[in-house]
TIPA-226162 format. One record per atom (N, C-alpha, C, O): residue number from 1; residue in three letters; y, x, z. Coordinates in Angstrom, 2 decimals. Example, Ala and Ser with C-alpha at 12.3 -4.5 7.8 and 13.67 -1.06 7.14 Angstrom:
R   num   residuo        py        px        pz
R     1       ala     -5.69     13.19      7.80
R     1       ala     -4.50     12.30      7.80
R     1       ala     -3.30     13.20      7.80
R     1       ala     -3.32     14.24      8.46
R     2       ser     -2.25     12.85      7.08
R     2       ser     -1.06     13.67      7.14
R     2       ser      0.03     12.90      7.87
R     2       ser      1.14     13.41      8.04
% end
This chain:
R   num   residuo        py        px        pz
R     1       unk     90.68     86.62    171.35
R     1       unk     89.84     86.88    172.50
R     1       unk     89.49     85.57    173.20
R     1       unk     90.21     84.59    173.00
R     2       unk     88.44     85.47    174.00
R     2       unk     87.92     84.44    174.28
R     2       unk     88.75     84.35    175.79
R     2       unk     89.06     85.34    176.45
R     3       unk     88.98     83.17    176.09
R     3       unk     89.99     82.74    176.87
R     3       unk     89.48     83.31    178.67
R     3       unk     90.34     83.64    179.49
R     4       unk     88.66     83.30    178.84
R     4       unk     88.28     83.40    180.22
R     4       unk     87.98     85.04    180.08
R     4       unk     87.24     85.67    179.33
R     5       unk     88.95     85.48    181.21
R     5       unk     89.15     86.68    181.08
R     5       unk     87.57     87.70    181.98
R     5       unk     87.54     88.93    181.97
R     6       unk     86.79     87.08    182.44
R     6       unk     85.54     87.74    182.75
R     6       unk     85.11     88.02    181.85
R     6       unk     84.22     88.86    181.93
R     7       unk     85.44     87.55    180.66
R     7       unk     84.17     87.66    179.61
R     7       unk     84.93     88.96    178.09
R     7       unk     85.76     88.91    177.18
R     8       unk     84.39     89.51    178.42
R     8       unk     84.28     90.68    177.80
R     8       unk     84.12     91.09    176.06
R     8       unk     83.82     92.16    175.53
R     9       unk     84.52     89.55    175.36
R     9       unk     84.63     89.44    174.02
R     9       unk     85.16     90.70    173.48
R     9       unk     85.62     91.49    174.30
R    10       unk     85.19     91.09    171.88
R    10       unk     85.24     92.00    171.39
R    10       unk     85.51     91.36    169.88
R    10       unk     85.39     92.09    168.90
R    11       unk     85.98     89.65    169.70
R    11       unk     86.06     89.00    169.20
R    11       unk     87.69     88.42    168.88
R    11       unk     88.30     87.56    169.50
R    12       unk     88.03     89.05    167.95
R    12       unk     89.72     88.58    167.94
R    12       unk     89.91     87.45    167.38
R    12       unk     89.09     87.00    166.58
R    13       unk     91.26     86.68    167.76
R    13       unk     91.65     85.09    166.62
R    13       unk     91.85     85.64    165.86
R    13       unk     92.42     84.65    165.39
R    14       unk     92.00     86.50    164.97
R    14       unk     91.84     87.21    163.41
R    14       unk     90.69     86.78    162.86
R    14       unk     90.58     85.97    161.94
R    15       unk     89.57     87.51    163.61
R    15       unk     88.03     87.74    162.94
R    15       unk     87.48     86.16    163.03
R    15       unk     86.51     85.82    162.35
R    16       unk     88.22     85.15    163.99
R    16       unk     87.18     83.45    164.08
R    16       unk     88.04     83.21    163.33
R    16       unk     87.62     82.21    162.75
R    17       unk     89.08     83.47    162.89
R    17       unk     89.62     82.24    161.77
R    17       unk     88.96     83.11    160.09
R    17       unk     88.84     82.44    159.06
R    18       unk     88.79     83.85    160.11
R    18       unk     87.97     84.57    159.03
R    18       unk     86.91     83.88    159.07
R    18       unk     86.48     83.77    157.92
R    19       unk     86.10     83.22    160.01
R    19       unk     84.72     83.11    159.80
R    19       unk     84.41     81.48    158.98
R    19       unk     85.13     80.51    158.75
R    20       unk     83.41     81.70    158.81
R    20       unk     83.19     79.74    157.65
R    20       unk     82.86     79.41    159.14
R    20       unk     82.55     80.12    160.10
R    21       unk     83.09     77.73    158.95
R    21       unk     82.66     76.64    159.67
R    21       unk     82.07     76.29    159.02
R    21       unk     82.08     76.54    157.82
R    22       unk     81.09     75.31    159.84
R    22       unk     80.55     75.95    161.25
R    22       unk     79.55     77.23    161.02
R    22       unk     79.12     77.35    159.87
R    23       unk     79.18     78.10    161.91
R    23       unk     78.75     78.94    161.47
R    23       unk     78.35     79.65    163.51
R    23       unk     78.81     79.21    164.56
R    24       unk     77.42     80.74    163.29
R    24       unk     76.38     80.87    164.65
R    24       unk     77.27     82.42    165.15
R    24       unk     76.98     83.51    164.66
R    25       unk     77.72     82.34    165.59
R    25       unk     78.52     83.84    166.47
R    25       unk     77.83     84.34    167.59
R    25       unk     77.96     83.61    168.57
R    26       unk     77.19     85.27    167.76
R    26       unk     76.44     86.06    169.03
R    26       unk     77.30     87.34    168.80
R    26       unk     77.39     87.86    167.68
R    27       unk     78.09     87.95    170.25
R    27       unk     78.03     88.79    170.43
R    27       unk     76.92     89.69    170.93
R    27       unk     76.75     89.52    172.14
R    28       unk     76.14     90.56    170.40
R    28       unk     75.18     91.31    170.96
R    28       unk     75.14     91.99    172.30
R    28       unk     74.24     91.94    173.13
R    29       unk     76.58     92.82    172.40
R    29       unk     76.46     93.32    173.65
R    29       unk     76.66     91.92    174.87
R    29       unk     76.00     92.01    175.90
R    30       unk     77.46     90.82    174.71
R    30       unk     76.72     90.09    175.79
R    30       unk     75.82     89.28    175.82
R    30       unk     75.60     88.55    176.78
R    31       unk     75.31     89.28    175.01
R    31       unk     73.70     88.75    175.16
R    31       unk     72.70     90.41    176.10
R    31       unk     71.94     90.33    177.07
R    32       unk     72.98     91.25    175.60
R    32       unk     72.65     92.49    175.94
R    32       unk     72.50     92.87    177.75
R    32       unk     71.65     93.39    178.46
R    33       unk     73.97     92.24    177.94
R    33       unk     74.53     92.45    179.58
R    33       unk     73.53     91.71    179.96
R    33       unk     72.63     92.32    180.54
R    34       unk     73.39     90.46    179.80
R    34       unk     72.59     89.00    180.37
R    34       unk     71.36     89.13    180.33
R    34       unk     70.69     88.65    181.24
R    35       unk     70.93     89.60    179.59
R    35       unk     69.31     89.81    179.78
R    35       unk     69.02     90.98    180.30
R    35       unk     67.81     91.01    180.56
R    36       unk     69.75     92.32    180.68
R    36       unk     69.90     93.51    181.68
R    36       unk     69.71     92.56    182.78
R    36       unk     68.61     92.73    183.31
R    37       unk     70.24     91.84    183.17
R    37       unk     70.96     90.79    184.49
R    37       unk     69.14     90.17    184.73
R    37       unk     68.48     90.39    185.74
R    38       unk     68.80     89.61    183.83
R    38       unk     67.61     88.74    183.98
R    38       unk     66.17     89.88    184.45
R    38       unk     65.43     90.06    185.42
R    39       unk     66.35     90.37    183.27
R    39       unk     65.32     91.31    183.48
R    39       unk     65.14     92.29    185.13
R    39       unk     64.10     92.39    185.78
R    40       unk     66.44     92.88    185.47
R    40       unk     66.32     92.67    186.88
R    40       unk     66.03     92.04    187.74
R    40       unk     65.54     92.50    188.78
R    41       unk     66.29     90.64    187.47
R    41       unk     65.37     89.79    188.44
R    41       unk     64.08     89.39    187.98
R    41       unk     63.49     88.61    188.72
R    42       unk     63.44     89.78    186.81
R    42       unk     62.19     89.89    186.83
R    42       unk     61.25     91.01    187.21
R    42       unk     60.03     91.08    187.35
R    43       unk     62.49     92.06    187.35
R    43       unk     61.48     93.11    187.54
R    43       unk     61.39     93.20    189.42
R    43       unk     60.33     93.44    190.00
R    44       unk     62.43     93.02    189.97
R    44       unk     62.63     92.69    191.20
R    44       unk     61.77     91.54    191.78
R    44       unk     61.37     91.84    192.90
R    45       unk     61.43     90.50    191.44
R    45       unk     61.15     89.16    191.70
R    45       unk     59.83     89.17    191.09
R    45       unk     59.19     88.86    192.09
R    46       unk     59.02     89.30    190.23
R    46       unk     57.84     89.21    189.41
R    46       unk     57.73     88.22    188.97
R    46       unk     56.58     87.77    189.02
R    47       unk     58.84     87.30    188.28
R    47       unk     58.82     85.84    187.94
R    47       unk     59.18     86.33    186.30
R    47       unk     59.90     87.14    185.72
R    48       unk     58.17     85.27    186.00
R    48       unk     58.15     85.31    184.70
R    48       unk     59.21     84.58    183.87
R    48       unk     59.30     83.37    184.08
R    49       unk     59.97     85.08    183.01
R    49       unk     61.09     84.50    182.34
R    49       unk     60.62     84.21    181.11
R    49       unk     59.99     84.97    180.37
R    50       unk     61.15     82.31    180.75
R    50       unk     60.64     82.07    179.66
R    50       unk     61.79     81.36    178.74
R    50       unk     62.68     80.69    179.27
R    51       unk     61.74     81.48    177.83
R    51       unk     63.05     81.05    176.83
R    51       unk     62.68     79.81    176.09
R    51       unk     61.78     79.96    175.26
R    52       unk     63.03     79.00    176.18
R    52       unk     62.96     77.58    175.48
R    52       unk     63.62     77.43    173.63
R    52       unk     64.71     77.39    173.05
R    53       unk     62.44     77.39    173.35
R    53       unk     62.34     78.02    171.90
R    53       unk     63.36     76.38    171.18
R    53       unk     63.98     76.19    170.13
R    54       unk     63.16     75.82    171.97
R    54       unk     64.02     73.89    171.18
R    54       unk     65.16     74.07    171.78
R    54       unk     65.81     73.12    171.34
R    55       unk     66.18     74.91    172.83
R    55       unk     66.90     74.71    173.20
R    55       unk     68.14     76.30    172.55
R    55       unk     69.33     76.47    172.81
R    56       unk     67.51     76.87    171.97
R    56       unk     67.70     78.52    171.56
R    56       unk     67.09     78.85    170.29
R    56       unk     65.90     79.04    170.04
R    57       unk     68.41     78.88    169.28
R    57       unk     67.76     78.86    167.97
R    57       unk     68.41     80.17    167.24
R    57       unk     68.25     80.33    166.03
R    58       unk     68.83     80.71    167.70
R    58       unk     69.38     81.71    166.80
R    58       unk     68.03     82.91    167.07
R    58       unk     68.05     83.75    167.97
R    59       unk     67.31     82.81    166.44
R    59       unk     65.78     83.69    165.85
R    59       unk     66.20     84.98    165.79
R    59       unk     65.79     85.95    166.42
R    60       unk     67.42     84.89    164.61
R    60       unk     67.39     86.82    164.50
R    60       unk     67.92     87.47    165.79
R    60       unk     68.66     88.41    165.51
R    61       unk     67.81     87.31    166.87
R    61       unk     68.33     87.94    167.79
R    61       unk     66.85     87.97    168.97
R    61       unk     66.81     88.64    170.00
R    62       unk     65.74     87.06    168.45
R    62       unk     64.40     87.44    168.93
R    62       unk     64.27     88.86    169.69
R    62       unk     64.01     89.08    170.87
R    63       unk     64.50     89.60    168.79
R    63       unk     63.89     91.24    168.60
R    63       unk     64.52     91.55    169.64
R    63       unk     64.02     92.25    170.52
R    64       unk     65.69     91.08    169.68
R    64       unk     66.41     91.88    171.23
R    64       unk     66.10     91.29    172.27
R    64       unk     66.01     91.99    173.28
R    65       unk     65.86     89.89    172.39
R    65       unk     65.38     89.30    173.49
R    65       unk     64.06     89.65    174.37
R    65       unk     63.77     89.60    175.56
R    66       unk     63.40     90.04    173.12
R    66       unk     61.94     90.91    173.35
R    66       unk     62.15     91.79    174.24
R    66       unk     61.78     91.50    175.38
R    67       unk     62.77     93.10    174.03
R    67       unk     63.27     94.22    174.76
R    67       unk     63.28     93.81    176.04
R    67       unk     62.56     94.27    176.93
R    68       unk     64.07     92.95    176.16
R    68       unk     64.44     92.78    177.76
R    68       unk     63.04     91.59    178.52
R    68       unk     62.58     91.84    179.63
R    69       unk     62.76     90.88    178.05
R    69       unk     61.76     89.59    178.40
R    69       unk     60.81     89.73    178.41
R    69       unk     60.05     88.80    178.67
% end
């Protein structure tokens, strides 16, 4: 589990020492929470949220980012 106990991993030291190095780990549901979070303040605020395509590379997770953005 990921050390800081706010955070809501679903990620055991079993399953990261299983994984190859280096290698790209997204939990979905908190990426999921966070853009719930954003999208409220866009829908609240009318500010347009924009994602920095050079700073954010994991692509296959686009589709969900969509949803919320």
């Amino acid at each position: 589990m990921h050390e800081n106990k706010h955070i809501e991993s679903k990620i055991t030291q079993e399953m990261l020492n299983s994984l190859p190095s280096p290698c790209w780990l997204l939990e979905e549901h908190l990426l999921k929470k966070n853009l719930k979070i954003l999208n409220n303040i866009k829908e609240k605020t009318g500010v347009k949220i924009l994602l920095a395509l050079k700073g954010y590379a994991l692509w296959k997770s686009f589709d969900t980012v969509r949803e919320y953005l």
